[in-house]
N, CA, C and O atoms as a GROMACS GRO file, in nm:
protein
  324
    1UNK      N    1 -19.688   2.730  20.806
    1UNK     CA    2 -19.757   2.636  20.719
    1UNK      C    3 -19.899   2.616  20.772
    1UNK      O    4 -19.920   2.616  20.893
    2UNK      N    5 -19.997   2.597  20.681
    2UNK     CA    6 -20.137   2.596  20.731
    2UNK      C    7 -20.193   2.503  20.713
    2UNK      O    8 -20.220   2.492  20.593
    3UNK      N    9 -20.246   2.384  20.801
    3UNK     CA   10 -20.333   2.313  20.843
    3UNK      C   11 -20.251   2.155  20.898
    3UNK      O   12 -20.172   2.159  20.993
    4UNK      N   13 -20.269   2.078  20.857
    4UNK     CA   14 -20.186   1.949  20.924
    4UNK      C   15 -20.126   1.907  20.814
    4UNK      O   16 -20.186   1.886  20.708
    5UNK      N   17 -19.968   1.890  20.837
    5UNK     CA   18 -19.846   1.805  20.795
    5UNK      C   19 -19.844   1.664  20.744
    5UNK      O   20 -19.857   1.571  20.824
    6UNK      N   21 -19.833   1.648  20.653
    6UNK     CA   22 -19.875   1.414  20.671
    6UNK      C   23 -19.771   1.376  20.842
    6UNK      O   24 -19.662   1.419  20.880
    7UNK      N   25 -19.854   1.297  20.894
    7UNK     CA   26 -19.831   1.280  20.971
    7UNK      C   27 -19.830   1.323  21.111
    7UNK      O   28 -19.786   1.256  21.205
    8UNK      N   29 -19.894   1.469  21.117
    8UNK     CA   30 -19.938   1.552  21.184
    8UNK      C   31 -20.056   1.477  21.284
    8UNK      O   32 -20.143   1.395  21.255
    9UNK      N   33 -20.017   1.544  21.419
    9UNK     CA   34 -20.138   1.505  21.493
    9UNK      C   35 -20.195   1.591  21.586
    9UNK      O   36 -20.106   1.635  21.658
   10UNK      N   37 -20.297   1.632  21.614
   10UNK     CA   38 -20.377   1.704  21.723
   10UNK      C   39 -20.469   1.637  21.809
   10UNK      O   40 -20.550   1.547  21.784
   11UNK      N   41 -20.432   1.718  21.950
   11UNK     CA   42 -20.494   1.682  22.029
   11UNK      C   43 -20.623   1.753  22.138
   11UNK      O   44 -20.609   1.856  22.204
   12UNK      N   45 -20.710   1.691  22.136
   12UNK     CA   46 -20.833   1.800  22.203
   12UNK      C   47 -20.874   1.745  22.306
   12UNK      O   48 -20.863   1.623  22.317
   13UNK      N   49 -20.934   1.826  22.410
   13UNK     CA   50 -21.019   1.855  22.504
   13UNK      C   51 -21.134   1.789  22.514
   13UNK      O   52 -21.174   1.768  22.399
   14UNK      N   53 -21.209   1.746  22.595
   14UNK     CA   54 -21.323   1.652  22.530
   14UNK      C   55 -21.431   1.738  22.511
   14UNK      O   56 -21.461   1.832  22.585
   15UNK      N   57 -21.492   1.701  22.404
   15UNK     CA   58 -21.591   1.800  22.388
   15UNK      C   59 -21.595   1.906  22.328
   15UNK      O   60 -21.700   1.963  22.296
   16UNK      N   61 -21.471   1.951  22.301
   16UNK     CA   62 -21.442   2.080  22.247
   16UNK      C   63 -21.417   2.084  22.116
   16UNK      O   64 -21.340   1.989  22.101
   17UNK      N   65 -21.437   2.148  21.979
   17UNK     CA   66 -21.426   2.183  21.872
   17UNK      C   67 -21.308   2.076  21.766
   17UNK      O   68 -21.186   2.091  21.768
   18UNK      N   69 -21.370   1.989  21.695
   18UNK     CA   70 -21.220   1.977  21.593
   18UNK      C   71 -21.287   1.913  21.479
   18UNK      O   72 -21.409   1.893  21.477
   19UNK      N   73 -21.206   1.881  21.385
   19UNK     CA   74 -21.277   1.874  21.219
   19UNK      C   75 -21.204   1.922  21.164
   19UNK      O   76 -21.092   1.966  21.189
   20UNK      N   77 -21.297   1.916  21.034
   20UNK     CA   78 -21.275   2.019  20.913
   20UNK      C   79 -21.272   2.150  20.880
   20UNK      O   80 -21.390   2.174  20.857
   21UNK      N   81 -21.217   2.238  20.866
   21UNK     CA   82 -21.209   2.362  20.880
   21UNK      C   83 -21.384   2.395  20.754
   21UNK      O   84 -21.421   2.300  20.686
   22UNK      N   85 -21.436   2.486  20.750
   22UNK     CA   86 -21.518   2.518  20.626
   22UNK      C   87 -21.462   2.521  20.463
   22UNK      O   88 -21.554   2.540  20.384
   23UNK      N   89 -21.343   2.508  20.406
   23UNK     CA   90 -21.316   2.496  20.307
   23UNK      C   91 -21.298   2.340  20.306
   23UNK      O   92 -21.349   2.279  20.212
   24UNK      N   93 -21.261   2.301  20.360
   24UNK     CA   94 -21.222   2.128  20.344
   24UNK      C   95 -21.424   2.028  20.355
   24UNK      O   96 -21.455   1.923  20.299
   25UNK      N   97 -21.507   2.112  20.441
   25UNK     CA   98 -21.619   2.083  20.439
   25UNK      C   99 -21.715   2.051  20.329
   25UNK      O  100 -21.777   1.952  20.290
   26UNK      N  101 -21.697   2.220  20.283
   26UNK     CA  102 -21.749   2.240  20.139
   26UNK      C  103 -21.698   2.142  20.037
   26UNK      O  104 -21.749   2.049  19.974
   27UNK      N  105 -21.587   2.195  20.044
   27UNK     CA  106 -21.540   2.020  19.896
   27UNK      C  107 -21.606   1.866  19.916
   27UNK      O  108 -21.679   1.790  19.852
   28UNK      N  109 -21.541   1.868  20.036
   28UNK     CA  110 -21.597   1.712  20.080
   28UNK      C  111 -21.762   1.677  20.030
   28UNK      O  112 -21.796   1.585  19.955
   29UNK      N  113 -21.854   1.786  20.100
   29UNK     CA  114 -21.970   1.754  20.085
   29UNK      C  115 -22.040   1.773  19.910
   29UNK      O  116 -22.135   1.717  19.855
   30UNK      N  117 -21.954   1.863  19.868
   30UNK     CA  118 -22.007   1.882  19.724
   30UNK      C  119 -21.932   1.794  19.616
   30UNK      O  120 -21.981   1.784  19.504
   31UNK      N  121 -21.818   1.734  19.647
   31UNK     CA  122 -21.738   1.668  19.538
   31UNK      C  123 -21.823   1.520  19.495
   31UNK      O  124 -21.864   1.426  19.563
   32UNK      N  125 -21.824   1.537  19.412
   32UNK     CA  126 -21.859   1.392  19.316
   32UNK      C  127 -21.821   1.263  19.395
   32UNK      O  128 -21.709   1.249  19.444
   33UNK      N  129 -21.940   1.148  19.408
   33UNK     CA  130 -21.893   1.103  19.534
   33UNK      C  131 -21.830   0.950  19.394
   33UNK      O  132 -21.906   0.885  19.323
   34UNK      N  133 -21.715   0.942  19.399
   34UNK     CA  134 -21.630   0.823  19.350
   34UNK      C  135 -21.502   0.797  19.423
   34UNK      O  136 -21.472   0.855  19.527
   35UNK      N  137 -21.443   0.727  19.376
   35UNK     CA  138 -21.296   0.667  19.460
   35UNK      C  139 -21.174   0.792  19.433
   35UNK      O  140 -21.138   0.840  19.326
   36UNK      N  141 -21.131   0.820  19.560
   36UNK     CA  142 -21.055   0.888  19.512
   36UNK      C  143 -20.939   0.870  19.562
   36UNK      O  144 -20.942   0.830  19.679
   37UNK      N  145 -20.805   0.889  19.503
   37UNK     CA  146 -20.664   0.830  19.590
   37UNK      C  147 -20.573   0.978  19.639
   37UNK      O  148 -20.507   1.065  19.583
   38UNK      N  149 -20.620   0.940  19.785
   38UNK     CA  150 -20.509   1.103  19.849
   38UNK      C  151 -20.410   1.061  19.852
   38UNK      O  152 -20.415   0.947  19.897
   39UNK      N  153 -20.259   1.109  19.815
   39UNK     CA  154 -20.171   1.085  19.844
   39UNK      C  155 -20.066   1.209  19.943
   39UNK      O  156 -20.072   1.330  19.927
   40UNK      N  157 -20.001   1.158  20.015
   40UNK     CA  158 -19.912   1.249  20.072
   40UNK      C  159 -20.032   1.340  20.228
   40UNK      O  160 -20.049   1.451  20.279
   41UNK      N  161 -20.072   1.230  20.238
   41UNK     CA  162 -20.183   1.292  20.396
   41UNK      C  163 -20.206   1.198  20.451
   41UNK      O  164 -20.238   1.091  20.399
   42UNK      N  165 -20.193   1.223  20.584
   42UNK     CA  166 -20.284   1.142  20.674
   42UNK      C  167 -20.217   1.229  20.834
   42UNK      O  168 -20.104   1.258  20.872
   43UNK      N  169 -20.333   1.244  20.884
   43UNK     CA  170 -20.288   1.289  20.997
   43UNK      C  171 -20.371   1.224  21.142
   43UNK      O  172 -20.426   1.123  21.098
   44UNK      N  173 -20.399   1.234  21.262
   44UNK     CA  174 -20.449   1.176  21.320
   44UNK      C  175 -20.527   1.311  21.427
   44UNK      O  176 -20.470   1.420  21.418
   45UNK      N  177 -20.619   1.306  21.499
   45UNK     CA  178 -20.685   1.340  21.555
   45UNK      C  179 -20.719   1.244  21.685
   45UNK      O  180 -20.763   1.130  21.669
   46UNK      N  181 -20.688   1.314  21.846
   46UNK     CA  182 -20.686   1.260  21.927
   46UNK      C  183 -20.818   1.307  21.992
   46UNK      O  184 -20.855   1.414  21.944
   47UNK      N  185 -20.907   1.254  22.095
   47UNK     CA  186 -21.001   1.360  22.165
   47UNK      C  187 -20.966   1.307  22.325
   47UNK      O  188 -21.032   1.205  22.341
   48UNK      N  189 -20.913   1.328  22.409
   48UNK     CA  190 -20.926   1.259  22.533
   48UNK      C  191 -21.030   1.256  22.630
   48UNK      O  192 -21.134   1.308  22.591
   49UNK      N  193 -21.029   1.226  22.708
   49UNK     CA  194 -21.156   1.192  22.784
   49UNK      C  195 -21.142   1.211  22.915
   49UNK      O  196 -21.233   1.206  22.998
   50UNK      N  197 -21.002   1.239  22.942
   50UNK     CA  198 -20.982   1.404  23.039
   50UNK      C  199 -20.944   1.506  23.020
   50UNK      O  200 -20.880   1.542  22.921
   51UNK      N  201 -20.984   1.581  23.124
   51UNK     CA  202 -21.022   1.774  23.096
   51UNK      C  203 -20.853   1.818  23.121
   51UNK      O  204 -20.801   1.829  23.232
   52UNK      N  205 -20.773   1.844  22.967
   52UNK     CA  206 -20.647   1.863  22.965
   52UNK      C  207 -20.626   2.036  23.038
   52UNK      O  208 -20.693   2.138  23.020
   53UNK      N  209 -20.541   2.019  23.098
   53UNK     CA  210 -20.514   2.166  23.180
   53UNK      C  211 -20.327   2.211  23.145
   53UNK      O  212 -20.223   2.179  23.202
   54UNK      N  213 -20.358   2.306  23.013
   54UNK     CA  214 -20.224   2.318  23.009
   54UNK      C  215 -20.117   2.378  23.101
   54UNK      O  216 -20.165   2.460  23.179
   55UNK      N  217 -19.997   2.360  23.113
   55UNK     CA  218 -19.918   2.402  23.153
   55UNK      C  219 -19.861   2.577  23.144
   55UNK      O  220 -19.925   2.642  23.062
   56UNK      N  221 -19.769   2.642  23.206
   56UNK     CA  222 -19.813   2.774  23.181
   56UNK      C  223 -19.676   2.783  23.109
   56UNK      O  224 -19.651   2.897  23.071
   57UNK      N  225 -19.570   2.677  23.077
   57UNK     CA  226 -19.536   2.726  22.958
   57UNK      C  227 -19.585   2.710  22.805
   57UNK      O  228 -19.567   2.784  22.709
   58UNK      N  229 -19.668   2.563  22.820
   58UNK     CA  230 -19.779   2.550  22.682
   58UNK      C  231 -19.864   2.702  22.672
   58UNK      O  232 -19.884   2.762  22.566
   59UNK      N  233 -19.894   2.732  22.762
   59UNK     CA  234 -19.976   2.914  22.742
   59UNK      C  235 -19.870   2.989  22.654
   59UNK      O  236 -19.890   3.046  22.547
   60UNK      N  237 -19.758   2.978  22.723
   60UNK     CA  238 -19.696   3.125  22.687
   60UNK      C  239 -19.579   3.065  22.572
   60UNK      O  240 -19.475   3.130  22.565
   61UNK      N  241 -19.589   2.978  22.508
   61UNK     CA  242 -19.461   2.936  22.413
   61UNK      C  243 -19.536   3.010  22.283
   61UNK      O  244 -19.650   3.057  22.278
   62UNK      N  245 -19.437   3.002  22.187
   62UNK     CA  246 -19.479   3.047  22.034
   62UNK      C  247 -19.544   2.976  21.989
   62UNK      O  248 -19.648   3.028  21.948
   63UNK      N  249 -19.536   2.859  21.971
   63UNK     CA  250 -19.589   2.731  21.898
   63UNK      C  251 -19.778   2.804  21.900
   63UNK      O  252 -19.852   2.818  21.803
   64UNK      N  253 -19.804   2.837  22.038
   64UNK     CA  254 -19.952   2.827  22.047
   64UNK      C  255 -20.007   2.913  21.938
   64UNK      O  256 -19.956   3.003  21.871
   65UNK      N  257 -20.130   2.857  21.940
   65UNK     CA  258 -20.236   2.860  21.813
   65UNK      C  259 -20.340   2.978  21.895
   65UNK      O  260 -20.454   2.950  21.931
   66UNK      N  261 -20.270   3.120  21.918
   66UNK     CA  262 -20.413   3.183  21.984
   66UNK      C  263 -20.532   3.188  21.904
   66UNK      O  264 -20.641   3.182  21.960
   67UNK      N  265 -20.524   3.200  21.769
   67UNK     CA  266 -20.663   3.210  21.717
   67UNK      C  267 -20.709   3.070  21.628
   67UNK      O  268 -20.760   3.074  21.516
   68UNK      N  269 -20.675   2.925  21.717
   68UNK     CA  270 -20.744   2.805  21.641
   68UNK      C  271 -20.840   2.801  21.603
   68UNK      O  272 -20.859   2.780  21.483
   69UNK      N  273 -20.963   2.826  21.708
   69UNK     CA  274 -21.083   2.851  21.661
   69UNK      C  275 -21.163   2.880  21.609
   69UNK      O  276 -21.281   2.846  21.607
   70UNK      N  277 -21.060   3.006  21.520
   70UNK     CA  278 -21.121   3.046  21.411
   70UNK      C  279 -21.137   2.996  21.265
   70UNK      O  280 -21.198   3.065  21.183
   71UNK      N  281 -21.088   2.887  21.235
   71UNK     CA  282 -21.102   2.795  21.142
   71UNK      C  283 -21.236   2.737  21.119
   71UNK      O  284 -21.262   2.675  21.016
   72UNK      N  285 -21.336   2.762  21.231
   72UNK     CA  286 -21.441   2.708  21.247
   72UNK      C  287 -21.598   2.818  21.221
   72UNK      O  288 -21.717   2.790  21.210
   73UNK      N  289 -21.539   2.913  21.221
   73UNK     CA  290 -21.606   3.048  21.246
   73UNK      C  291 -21.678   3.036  21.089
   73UNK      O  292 -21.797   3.069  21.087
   74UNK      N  293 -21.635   3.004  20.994
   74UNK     CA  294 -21.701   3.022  20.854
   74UNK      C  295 -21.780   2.926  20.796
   74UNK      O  296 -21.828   2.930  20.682
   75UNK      N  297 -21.796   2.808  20.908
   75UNK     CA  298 -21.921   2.700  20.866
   75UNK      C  299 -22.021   2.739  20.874
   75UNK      O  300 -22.060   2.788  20.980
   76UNK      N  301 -22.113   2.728  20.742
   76UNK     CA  302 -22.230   2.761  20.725
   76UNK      C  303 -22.378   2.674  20.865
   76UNK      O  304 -22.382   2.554  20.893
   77UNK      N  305 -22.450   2.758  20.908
   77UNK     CA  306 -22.540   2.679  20.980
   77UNK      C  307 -22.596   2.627  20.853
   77UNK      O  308 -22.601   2.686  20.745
   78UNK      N  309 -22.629   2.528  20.878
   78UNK     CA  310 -22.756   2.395  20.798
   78UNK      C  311 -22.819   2.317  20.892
   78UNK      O  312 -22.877   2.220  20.843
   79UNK      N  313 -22.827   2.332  21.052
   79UNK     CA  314 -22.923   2.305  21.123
   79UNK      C  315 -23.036   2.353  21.093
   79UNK      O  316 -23.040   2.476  21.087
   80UNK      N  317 -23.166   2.277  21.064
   80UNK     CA  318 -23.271   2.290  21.038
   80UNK      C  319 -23.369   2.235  21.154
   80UNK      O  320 -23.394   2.123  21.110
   81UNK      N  321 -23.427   2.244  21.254
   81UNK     CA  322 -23.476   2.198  21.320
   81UNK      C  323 -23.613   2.155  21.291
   81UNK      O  324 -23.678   2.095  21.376
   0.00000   0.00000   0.00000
């Protein structure tokens, strides 16, 4: 299944990468800005504020996400300096 569950939660590294993937970006920023009612979502997002050091069965279980990061890879730059 792809992306977060209602009720779903992730947890990050400080400093390190999390958000909106680039399709969830795009909508957000281009959709018509009025009230809108989500139903059936909510998930939570943790960031801690120590440097998490996984365990070496968190490395090597299935669950892991080797290519998370790539969710991020298709945001357009719009830094303009």
């Amino acid at each position: 299944e792809e992306g977060f569950v209602a009720g779903g939660a992730s947890l990050h590294n400080q400093m390190s990468a999390h958000g909106p993937d680039a399709e969830a970006f795009e909508k957000a920023s281009n959709a018509e800005l009025k009230p809108q009612k989500l139903s059936g979502t909510l998930a939570f997002m943790f960031e801690s504020r120590y440097i998490i050091r996984p365990t070496k069965f968190a490395m090597e279980t299935a669950e892991l996400q080797h290519e998370y990061f790539q969710v991020w890879q298709t945001l357009a730059k719009n830094f303009k300096p």
